[in-house]
VEXSEZA-182317 format. One line per 4 residues: number of its first residue (from 0); for each residue x, y, z of N, C-alpha, C. Coordinates in steps of 0.2 Angstrom, whole numbers, plus 2048, in hexadecimal, padded with zeros to 3 digits. Example, Ala and Ser with C-alpha at 12.3 -4.5 7.8 and 13.67 -1.06 7.14 Angstrom:
BEGIN
0) 842,7E4,827,83E,7EA,827,842,7F0,827 ~ 840,7F5,823,844,7FB,824,840,800,827
REM end
This chain:
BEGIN
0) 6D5,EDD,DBC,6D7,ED9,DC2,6D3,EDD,DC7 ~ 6D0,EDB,DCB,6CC,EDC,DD2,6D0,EDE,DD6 ~ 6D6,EDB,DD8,6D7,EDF,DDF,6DF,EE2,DD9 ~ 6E2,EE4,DD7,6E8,EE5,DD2,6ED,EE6,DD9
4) 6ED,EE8,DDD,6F0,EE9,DE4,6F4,EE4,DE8 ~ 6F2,EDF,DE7,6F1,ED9,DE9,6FA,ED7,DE8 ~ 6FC,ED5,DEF,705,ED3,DEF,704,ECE,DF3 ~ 70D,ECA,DF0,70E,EC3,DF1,715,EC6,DF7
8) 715,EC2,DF9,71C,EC2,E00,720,EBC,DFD ~ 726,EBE,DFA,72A,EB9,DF9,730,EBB,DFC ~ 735,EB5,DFE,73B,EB4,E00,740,EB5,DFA ~ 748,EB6,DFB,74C,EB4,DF7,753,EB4,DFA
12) 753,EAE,DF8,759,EAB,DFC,760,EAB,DF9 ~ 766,EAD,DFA,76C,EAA,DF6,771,EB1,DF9 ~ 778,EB0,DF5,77E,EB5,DF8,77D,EBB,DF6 ~ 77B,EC0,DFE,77A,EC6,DFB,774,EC7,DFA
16) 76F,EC5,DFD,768,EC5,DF7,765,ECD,DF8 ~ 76A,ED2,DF8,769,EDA,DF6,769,EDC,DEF ~ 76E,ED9,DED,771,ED8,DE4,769,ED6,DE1 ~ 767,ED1,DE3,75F,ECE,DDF,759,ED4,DDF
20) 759,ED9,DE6,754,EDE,DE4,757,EE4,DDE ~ 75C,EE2,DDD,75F,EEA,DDB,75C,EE9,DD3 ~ 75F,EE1,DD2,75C,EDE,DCB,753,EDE,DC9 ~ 750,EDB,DD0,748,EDD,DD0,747,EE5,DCD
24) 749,EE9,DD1,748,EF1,DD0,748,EF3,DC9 ~ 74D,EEF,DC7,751,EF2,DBF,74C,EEF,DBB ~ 749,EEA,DBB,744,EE8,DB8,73E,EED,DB8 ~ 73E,EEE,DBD,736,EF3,DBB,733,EF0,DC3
28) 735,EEB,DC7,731,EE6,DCA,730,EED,DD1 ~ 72A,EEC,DD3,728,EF1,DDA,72C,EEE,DE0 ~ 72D,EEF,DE6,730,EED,DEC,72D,EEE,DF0 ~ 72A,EEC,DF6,727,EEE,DFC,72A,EE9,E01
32) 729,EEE,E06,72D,EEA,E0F,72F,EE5,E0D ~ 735,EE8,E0C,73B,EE2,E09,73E,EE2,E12 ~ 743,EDC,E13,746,EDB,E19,748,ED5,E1B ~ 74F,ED6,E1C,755,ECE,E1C,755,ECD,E20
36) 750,EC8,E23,74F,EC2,E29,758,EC1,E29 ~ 75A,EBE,E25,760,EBA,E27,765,EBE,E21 ~ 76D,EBA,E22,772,EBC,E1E,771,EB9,E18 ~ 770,EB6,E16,76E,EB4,E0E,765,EB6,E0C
40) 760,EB6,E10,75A,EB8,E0F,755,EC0,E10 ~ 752,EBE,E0C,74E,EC4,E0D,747,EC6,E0B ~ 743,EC6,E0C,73C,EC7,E0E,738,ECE,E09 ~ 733,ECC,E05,732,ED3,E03,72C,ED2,DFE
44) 727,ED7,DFE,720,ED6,DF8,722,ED7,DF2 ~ 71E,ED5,DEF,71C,ED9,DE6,716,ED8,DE5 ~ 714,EDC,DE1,70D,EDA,DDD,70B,ED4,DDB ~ 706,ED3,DDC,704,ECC,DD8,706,ECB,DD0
48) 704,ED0,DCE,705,ED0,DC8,70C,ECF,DC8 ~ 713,ED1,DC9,71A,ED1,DC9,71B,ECA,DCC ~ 719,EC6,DCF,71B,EC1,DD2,71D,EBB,DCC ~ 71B,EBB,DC6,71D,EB7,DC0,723,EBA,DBD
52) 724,EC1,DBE,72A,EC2,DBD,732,EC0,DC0 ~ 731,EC1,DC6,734,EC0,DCB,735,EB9,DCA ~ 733,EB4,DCA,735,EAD,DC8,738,EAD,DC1 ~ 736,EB2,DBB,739,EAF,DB5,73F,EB4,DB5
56) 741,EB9,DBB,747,EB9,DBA,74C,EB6,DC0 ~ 749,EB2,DC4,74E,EAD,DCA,748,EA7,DC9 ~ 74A,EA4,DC2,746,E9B,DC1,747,E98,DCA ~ 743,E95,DCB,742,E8F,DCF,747,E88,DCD
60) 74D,E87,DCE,750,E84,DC9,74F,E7B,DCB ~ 749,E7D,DD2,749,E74,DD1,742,E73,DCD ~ 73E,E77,DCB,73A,E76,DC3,73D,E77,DBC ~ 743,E7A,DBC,747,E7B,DB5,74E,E76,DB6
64) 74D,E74,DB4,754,E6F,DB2,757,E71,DAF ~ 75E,E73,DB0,764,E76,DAC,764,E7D,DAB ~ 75F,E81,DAF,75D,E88,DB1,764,E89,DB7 ~ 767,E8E,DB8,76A,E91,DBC,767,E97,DBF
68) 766,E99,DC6,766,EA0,DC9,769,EA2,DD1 ~ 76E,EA6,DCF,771,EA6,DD7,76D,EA8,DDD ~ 766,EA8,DDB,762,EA8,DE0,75C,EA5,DE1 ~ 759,EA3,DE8,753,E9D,DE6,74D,EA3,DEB
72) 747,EA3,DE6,742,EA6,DE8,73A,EA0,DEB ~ 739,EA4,DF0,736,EA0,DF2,72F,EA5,DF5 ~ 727,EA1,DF1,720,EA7,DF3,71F,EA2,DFA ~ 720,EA8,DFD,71B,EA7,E05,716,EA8,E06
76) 711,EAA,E00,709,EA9,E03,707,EB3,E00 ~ 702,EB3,E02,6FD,EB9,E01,700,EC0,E05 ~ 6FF,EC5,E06,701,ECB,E0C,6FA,ECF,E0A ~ 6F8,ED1,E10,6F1,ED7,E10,6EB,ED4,E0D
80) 6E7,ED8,E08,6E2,ED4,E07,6E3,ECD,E02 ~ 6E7,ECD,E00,6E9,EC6,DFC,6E7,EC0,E00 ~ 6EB,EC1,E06,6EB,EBC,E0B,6E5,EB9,E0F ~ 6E2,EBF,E10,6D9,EC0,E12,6D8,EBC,E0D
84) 6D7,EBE,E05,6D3,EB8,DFD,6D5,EB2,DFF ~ 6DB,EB0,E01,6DC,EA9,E01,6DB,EA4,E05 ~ 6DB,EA9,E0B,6DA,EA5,E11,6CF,EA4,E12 ~ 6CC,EAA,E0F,6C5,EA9,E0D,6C4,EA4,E08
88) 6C8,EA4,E02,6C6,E9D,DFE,6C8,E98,E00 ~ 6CD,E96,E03,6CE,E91,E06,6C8,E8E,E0D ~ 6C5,E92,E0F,6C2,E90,E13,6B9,E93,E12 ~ 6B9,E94,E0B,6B1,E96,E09,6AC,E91,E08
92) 6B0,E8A,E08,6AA,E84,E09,6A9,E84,E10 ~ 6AC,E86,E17,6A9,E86,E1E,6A6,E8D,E1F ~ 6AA,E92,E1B,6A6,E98,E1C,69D,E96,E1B ~ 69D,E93,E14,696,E93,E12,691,E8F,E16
96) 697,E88,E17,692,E83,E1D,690,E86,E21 ~ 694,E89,E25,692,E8D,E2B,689,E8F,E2C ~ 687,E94,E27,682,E98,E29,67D,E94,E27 ~ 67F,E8F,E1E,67A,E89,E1E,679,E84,E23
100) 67D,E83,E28,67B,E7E,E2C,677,E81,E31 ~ 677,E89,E33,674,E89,E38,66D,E8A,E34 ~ 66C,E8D,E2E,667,E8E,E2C,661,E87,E2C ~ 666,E80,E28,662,E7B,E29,660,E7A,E33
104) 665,E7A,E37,664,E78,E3D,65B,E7E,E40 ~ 65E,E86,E3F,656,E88,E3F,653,E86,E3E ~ 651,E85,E37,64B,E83,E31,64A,E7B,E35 ~ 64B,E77,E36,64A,E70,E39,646,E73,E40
108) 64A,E75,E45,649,E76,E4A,640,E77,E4B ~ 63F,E78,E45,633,E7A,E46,632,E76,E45 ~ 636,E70,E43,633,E68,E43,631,E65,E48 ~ 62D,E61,E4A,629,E5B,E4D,62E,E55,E4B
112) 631,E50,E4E,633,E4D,E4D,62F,E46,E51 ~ 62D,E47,E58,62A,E42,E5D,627,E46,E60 ~ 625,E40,E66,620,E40,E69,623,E3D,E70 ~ 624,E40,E76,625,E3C,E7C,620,E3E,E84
116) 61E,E3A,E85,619,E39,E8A,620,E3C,E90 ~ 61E,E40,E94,621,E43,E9C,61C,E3F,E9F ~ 615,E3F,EA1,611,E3C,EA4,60D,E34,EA2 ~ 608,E35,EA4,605,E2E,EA3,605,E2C,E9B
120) 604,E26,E98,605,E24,E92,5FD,E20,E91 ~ 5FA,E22,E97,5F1,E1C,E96,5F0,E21,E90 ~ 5EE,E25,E8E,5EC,E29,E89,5F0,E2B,E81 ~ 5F5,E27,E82,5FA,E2A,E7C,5F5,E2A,E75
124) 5F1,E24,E74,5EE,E23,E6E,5E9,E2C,E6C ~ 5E5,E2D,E73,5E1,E32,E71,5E7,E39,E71 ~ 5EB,E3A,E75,5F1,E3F,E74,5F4,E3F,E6E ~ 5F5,E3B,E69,5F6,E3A,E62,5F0,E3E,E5E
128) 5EC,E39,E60,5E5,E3C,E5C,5E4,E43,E5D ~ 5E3,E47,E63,5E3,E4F,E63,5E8,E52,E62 ~ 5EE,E50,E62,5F3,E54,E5E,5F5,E54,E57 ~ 5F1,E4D,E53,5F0,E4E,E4E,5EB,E53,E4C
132) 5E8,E52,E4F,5DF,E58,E4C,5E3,E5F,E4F ~ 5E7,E60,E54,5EA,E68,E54,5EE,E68,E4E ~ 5EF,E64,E4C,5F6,E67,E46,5FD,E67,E49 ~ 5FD,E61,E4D,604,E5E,E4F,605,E58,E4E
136) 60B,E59,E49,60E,E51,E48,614,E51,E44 ~ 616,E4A,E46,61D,E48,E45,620,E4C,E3F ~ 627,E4D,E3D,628,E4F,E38,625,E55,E33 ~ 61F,E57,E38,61E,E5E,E33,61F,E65,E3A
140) 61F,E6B,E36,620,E71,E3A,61B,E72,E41 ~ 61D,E73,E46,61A,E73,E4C,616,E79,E4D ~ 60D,E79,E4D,60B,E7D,E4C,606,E7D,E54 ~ 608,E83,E58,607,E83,E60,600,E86,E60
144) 5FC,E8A,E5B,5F6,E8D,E5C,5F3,E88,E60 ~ 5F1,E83,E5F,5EB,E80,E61,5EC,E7B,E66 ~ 5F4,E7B,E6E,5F5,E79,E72,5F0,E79,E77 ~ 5EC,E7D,E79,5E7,E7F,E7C,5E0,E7A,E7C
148) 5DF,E7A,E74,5DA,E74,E74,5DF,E71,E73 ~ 5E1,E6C,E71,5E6,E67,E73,5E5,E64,E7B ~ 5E6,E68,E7D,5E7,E67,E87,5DF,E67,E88 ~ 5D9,E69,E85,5D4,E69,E87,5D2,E61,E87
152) 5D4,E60,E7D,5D2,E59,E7D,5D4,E53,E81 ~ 5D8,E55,E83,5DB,E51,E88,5D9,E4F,E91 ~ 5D9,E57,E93,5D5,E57,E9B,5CD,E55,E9A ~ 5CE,E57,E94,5C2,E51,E94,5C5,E4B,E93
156) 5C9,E47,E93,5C9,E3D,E94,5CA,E3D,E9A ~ 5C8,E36,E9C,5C4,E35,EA4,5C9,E33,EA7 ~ 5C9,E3A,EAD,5D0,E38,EB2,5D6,E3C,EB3 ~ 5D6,E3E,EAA,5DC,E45,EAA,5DB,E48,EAE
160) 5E0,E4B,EB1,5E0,E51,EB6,5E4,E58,EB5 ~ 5E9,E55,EB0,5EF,E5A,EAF,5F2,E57,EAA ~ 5F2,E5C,EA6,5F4,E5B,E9C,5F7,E62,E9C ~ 5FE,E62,E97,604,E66,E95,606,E66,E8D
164) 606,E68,E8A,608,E66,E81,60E,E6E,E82 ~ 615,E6B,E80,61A,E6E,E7F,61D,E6C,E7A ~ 622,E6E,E76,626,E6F,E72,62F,E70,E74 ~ 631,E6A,E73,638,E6C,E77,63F,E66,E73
168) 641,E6B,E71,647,E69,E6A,643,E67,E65 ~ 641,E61,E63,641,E60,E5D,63A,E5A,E5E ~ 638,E5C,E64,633,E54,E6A,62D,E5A,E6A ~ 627,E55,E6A,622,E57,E6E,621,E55,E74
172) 621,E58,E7B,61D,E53,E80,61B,E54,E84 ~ 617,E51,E83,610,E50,E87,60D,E4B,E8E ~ 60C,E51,E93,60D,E50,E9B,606,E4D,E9C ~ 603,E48,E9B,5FC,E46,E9E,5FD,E44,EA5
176) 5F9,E46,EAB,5F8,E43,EB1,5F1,E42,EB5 ~ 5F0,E3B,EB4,5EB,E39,EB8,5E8,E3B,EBE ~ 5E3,E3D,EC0,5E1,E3C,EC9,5E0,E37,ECB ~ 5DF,E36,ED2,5DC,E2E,ED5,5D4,E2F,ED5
180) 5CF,E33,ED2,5C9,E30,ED3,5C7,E31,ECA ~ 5C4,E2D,EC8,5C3,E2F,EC0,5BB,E32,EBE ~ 5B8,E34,EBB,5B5,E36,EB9,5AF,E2E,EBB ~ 5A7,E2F,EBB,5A3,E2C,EBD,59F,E2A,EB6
184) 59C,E2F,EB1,598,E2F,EAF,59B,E2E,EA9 ~ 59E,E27,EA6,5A0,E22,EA0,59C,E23,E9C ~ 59B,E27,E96,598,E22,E8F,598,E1C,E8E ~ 595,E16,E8E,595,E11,E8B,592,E0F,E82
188) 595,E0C,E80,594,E0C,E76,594,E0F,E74 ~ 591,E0D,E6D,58F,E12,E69,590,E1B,E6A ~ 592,E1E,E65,590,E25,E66,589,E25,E64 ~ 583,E26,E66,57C,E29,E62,578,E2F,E63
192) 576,E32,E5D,573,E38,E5D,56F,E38,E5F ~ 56E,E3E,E65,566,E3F,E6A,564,E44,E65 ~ 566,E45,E5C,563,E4B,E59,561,E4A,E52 ~ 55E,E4D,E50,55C,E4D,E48,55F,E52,E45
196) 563,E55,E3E,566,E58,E3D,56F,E56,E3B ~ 571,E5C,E39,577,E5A,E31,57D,E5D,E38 ~ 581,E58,E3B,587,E58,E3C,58B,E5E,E3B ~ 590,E62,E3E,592,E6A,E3A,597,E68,E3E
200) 59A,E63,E43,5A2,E64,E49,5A0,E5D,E4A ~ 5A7,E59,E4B,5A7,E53,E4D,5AD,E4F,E4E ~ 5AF,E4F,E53,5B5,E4D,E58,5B6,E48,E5B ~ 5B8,E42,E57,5BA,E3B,E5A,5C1,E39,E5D
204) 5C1,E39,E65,5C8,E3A,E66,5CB,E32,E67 ~ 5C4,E2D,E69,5C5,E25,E6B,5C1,E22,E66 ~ 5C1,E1D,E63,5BB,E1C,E5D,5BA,E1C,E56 ~ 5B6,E1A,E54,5B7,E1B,E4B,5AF,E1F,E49
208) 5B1,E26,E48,5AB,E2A,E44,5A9,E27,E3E ~ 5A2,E26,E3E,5A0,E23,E39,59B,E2A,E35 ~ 59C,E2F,E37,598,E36,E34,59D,E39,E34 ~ 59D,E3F,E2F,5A0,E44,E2F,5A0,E4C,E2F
212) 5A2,E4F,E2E,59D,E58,E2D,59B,E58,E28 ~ 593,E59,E29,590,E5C,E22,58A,E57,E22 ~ 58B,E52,E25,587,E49,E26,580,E4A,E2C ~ 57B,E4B,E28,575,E4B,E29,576,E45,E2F
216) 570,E45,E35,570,E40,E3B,568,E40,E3B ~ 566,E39,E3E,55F,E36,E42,561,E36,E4B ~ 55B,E39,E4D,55B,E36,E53,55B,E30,E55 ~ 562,E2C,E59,563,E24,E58,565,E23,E54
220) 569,E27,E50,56E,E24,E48,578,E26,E4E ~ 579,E20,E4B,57F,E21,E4D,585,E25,E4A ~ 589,E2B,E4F,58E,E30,E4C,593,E2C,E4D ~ 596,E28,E50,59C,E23,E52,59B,E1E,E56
224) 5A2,E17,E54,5A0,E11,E57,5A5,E10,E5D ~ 5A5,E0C,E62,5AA,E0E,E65,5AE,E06,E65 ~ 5B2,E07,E5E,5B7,E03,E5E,5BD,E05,E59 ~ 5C1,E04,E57,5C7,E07,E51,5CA,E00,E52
228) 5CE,DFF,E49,5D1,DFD,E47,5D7,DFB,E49 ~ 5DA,DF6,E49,5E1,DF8,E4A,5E6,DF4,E44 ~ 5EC,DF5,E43,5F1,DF3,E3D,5F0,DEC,E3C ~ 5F0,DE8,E41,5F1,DE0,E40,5E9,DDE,E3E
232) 5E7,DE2,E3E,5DF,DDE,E3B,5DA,DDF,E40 ~ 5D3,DDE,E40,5CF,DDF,E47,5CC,DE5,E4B ~ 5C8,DE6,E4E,5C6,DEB,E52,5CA,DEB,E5A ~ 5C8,DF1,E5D,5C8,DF0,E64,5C4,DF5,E66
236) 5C2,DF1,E6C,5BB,DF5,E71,5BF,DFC,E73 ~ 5BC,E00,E73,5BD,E08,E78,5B7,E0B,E7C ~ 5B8,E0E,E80,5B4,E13,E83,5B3,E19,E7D ~ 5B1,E1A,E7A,5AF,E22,E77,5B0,E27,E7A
240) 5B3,E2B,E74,5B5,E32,E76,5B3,E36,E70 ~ 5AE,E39,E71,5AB,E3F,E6B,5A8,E44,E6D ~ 5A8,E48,E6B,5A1,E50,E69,59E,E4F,E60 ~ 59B,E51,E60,597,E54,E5D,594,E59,E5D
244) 593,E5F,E58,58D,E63,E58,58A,E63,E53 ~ 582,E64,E53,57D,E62,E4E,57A,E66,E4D ~ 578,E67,E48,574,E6F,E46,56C,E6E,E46 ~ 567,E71,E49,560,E6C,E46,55A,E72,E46
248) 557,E71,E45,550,E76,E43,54A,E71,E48 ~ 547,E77,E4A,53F,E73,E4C,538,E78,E4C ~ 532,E75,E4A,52D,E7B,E49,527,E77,E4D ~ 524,E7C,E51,51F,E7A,E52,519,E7F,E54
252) 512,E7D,E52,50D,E84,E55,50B,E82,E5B ~ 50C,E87,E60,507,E88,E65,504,E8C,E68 ~ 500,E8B,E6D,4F9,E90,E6F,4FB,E93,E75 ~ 4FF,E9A,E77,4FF,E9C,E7D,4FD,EA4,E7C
256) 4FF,EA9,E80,4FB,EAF,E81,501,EB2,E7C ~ 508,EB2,E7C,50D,EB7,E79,510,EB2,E76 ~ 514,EB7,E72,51B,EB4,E6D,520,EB2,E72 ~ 521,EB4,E77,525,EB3,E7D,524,EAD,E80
260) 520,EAC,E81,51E,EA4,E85,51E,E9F,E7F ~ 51C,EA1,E79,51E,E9C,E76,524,E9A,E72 ~ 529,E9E,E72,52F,E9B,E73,531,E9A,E7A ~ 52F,E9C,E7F,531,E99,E84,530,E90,E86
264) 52B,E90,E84,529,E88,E84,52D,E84,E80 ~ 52D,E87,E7A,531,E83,E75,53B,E81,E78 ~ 53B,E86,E79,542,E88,E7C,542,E82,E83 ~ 53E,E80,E86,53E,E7F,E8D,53C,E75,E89
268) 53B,E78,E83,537,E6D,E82,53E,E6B,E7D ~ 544,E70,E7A,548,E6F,E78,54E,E6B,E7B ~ 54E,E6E,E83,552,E6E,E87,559,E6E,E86 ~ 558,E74,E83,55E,E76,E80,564,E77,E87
272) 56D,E78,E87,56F,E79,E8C,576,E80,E8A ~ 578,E83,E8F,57E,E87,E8C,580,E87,E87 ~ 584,E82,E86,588,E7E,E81,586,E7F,E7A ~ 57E,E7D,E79,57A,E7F,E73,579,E86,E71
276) 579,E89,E6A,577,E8D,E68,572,E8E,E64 ~ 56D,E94,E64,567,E94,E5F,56A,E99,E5A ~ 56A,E97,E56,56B,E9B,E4F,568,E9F,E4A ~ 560,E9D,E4A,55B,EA1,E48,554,E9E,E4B
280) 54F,EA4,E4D,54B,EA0,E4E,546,EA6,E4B ~ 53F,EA4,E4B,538,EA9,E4B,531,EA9,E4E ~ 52E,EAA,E50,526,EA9,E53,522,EAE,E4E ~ 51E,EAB,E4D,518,EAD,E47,512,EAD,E49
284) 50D,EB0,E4B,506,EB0,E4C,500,EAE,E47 ~ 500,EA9,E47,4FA,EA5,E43,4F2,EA9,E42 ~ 4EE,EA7,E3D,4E9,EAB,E3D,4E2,EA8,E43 ~ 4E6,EA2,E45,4E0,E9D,E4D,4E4,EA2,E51
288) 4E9,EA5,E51,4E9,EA8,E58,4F2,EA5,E5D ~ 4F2,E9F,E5A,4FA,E9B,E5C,4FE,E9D,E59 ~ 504,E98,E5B,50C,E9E,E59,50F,E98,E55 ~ 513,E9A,E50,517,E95,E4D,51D,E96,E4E
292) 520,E92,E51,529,E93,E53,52C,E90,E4F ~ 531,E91,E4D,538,E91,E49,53D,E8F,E4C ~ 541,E8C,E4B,547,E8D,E4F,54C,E87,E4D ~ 553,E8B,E4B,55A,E87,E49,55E,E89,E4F
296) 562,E82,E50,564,E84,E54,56B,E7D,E54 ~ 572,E7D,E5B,578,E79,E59,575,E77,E5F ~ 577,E70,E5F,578,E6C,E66,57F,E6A,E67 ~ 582,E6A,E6C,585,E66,E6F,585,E60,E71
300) 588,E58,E6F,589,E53,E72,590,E4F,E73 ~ 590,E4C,E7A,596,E4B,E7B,596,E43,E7E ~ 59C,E40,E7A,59E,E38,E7F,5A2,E39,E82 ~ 5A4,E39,E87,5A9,E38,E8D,5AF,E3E,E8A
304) 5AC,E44,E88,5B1,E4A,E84,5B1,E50,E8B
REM end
């Protein structure tokens, strides 16, 4: 037995009921804080284990029929740790719920469930779309690294002034607000490439990309259209909203006095800007005396981004 110690508090009722302990005792049976509430009653432990004695020598005589005892025994429950076991099993299905429901309420609580606009709603379609490309959405864990571009994508659409991405219960939302003077310089159509070279980044925020990463490009081939689908069938017209960067090489010889000028010319007929990077380049002196330039390099191109 696990707890052997373990006592029952029973009652015994009837004439006298001092005569009834004297009979327990003589049996063998233990007695603890024994005490007579009343003139006929009296209050006291035994062992768990004795508490079946205790009844087969004062039967229950409304379960024995035609049993006789001049005394009626009645169990009042647990004492000490006993009381603690049954009052914990009695209630081990809320004990258990308990810690599991907070566990599930945490564990949900990194859920994305929605999306609600605080601010303007002109732009909810592309707000969707950059929160999908950060790795936020509905019903999966809310992941905040890349709120920062999130809000970028957003303050580059024409007009934005003030863009917010928070997290709050179990909602996304999202504060866009307009200024009163919008941007001037509109992309219209088409996305098209001012470049020759393979695609390496490409970020359609309004429109349907018709390239993707890895996708060789012509100068005048087109990276996106500026229209998207929609559920019922059909197109619909948009402004464009893209980047791309394009990776590309160029070589040419020419005739100047150093290595220095002639990447400098080169450099200056590329018209490269910040944004672009050169990746590798080389100048080589030819056996006429000119220079042969090399050079890879990433462009930058942007529609209304």
């Amino acid at each position: 037995m696990l707890f052997p110690n373990l006592k029952d508090r029973l009652q015994i009722e009837g004439i006298m009921p001092e005569r009834a302990l004297l009979r327990l005792k003589r049996a063998g049976i233990g007695i603890y804080n024994a005490k007579k509430v009343e003139k006929n009653k009296i209050l006291l432990s035994v062992k768990r284990k004795d508490t079946e004695k205790v009844f087969a020598i004062y039967p229950n005589v409304c379960y024995n029929i035609g049993a006789y005892s001049p005394y009626t025994v009645t169990k009042m429950g647990a004492v000490g740790i006993g009381k603690l076991l049954e009052t914990a099993k009695k209630r081990a299905g809320l004990l258990l719920g308990i810690p599991l429901f907070c566990g599930i309420i945490l564990y949900a609580d990194r859920f994305v469930f929605s999306v609600e606009f605080t601010g303007s709603k002109v732009y909810a379609r592309e707000a969707y779309a950059a929160l999908e490309a950060g790795g936020i959405e509905p019903f999966k864990p809310y992941d905040g690294e890349r709120v920062d571009w999130i809000c970028s994508q957003l303050l580059a659409l024409d007009g934005v002034e003030f863009c917010s991405v928070k997290k709050s219960g179990h909602r996304v939302q999202v504060d866009i607000r307009l200024g009163e003077i919008e941007k001037t310089d509109v992309h219209k159509g088409a996305f098209v490439s001012k470049y020759t070279g393979e695609i390496v980044a490409l970020t359609v925020l309004r429109g349907t990309a018709l390239k993707k990463i890895g996708d060789s490009v012509q100068t005048g081939e087109k990276i996106a259209e500026d229209w998207f689908s929609v559920e019922e069938g059909g197109q619909v017209r948009v402004e464009i909203i893209a980047r791309a960067r394009i990776a590309c090489t160029y070589e040419e010889e020419i005739t100047v006095e150093s290595e220095e000028e002639a990447f400098a010319n080169v450099y200056l007929k590329l018209g490269l800007e910040n944004a672009d990077e050169i990746t590798q380049k080389s100048v080589e002196q030819t056996e006429n005396g000119s220079f042969r330039v090399k050079m890879a390099y990433v462009v930058t191109q942007t529609a209304n981004f």
